[in-house]
C-alpha positions as a Markdown table, in Angstrom:
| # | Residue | x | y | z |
|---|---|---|---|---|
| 1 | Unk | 2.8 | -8.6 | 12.9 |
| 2 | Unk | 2.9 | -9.4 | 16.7 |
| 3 | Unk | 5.8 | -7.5 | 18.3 |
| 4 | Unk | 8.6 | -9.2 | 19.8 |
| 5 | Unk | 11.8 | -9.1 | 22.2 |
| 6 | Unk | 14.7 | -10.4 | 23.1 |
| 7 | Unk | 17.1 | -10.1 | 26.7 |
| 8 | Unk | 20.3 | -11.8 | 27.1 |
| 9 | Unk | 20.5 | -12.5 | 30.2 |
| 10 | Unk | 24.7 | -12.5 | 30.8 |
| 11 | Unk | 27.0 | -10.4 | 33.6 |
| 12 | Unk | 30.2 | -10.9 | 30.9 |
| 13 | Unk | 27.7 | -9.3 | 27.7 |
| 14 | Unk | 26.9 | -6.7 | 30.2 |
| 15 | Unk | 30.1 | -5.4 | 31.0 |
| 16 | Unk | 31.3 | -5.6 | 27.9 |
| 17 | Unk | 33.1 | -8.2 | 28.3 |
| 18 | Unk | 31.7 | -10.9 | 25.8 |
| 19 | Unk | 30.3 | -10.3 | 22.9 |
| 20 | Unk | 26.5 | -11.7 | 23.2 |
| 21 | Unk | 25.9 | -14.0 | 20.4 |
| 22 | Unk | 22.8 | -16.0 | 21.0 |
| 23 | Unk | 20.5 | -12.6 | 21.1 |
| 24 | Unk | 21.1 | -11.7 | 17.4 |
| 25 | Unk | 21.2 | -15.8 | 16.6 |
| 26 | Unk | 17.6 | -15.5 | 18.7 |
| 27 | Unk | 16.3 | -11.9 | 16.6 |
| 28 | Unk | 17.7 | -13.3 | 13.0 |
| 29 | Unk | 15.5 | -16.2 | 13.6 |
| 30 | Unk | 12.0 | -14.4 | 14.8 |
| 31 | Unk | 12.8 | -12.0 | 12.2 |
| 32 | Unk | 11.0 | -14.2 | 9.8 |
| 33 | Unk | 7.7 | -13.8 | 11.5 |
| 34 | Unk | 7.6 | -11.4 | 14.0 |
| 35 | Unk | 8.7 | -7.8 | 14.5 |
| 36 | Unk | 11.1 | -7.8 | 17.0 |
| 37 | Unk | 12.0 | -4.8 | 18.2 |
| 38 | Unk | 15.2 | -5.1 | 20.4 |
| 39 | Unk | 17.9 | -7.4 | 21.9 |
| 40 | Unk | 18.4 | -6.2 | 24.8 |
| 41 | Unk | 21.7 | -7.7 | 27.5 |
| 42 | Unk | 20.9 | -7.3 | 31.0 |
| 43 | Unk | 23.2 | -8.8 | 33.8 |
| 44 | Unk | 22.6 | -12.0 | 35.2 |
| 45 | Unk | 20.4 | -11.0 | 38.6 |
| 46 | Unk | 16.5 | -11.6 | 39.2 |
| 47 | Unk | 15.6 | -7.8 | 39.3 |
| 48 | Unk | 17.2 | -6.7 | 35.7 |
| 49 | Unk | 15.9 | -9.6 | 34.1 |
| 50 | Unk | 12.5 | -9.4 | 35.8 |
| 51 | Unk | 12.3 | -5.5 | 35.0 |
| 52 | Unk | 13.3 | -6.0 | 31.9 |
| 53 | Unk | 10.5 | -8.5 | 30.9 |
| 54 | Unk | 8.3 | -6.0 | 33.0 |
| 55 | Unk | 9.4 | -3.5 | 30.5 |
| 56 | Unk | 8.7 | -5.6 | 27.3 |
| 57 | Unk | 5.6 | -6.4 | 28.2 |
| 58 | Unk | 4.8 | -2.9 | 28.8 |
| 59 | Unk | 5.7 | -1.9 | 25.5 |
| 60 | Unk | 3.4 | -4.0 | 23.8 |
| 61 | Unk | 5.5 | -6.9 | 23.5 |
| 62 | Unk | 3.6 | -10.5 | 22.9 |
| 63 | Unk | 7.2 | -12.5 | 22.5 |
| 64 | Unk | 9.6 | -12.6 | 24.9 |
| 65 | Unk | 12.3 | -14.5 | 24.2 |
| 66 | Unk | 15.8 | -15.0 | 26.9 |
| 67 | Unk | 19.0 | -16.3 | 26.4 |
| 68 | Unk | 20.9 | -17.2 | 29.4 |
| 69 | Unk | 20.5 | -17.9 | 33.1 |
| 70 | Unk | 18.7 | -21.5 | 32.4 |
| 71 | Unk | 21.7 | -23.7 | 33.7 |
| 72 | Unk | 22.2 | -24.5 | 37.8 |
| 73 | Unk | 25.2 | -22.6 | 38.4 |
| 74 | Unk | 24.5 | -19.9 | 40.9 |
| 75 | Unk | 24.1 | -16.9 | 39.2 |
| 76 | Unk | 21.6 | -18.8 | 36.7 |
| 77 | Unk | 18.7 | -17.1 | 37.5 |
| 78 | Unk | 16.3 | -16.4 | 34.4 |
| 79 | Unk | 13.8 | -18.8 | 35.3 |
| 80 | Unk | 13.2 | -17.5 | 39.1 |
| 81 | Unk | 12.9 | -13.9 | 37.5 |
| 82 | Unk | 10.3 | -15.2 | 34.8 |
| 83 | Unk | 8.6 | -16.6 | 37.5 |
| 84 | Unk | 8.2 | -13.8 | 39.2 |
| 85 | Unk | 6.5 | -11.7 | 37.0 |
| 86 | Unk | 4.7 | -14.6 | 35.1 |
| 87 | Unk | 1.6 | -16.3 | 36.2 |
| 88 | Unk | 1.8 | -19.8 | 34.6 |
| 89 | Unk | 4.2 | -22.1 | 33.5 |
| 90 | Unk | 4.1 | -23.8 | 30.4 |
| 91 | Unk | 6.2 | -27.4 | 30.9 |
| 92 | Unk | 5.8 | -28.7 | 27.4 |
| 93 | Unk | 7.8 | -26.0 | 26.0 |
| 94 | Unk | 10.6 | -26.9 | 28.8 |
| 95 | Unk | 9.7 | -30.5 | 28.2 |
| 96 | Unk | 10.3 | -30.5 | 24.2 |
| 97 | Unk | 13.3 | -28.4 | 24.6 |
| 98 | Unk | 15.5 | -30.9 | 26.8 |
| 99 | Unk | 14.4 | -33.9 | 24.8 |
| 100 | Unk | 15.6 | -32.1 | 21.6 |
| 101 | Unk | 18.5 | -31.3 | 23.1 |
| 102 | Unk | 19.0 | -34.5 | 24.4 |
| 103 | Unk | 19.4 | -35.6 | 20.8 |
| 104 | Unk | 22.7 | -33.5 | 21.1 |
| 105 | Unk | 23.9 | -33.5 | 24.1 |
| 106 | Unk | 23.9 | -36.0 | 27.3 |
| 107 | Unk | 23.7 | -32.5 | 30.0 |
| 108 | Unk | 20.3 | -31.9 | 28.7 |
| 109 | Unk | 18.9 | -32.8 | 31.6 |
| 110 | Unk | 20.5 | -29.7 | 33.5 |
| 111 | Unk | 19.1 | -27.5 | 31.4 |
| 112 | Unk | 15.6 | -25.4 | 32.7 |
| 113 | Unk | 14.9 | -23.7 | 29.5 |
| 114 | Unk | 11.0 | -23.2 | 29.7 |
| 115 | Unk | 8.1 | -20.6 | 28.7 |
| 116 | Unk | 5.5 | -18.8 | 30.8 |
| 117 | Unk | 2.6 | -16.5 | 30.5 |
| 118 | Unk | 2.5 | -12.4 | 31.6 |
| 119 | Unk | -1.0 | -11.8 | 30.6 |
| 120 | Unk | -1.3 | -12.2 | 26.7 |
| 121 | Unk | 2.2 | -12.2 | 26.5 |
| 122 | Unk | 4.5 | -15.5 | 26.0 |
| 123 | Unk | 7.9 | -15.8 | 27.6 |
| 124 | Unk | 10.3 | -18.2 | 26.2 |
| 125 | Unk | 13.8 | -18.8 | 28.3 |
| 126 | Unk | 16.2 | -20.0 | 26.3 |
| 127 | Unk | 20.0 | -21.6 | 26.8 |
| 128 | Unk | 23.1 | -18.8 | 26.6 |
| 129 | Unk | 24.9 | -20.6 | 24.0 |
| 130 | Unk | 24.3 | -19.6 | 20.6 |
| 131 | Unk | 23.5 | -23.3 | 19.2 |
| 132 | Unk | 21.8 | -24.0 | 22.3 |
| 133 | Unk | 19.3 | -21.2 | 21.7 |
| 134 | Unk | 19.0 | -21.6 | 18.4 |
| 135 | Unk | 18.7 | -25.8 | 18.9 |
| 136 | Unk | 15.8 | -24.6 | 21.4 |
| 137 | Unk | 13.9 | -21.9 | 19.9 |
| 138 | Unk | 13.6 | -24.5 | 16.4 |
| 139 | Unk | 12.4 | -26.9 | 18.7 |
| 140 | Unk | 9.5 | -24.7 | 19.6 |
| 141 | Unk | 8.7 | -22.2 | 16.9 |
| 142 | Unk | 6.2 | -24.2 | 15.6 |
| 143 | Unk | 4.0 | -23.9 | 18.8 |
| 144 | Unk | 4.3 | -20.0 | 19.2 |
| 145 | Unk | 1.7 | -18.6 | 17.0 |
| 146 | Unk | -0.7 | -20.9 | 18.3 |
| 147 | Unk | 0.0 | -20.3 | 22.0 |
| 148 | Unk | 0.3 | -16.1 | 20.8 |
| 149 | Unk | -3.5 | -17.0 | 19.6 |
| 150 | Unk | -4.6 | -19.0 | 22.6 |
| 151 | Unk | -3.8 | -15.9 | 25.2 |
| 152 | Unk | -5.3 | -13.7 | 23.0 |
| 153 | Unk | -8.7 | -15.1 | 23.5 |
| 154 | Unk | -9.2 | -17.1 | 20.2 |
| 155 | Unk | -9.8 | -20.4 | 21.2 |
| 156 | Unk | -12.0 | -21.7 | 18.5 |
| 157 | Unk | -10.7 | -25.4 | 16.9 |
């Protein structure tokens, strides 16, 4: 079962000061199909969140899945630290994501939920709010274990 992670990225859920609700949401979902191995809350700044995706991926982990940071306000930042450690974007993750969401809600559009690739490993950045992860991830989950595949080198049709 390919190993998997999850990091709220949240300064409130890490001080203690929120409970984080969209990691759980995010592992109770993967749960179904992959082994995920932690939720993990890290504050909202470009160096935790990059380290800790750093850190996944040097444990093995081949999912990496977010929550938080994917809005404009300032301290939104999970994209930028994705991008730092990642080496491609994937846009029709990012792409599907808002147009599902725009089904639900007319501030899609500000939303820069997207994935990336750290070697074999997918990263998947995800809306804070717990229906907004959860709207998100469904949106995708079908594309996953094909794009898990793809990285690992099987690309036979």
């Amino acid at each position: 079962m390919v190993k998997a992670r999850v990091i709220t990225c949240s300064d409130a859920a890490s001080r203690g000061e929120r409970i984080d609700k969209s990691g759980p949401t995010v592992r109770e979902i993967l749960a179904a199909n992959y082994d995920v191995d932690a939720v993990i809350v890290v504050s909202d700044d470009v160096d935790a969140i990059a380290t800790a995706i750093e850190a996944a991926t040097g444990d093995g982990v081949r999912l990496v899945v977010t929550t938080g940071g994917t809005g404009i306000a300032a301290r939104d930042v999970t994209p930028e630290a994705t991008l730092r450690v990642c080496e491609k974007v994937i846009p029709g993750f990012g792409e599907l994501m808002r147009a599902v969401s725009l089904t639900r809600t007319a501030m899609a559009p500000l939303s820069r939920a997207q994935a990336a690739i750290r070697g074999t490993a997918l990263i998947v950045n995800l809306p804070g709010s717990e229906s907004g992860a959860r709207e998100n991830l469904q949106a995708i989950l079908h594309l996953i274990p094909h794009a898990l595949q793809l990285l690992e080198g099987k690309t036979e049709h």
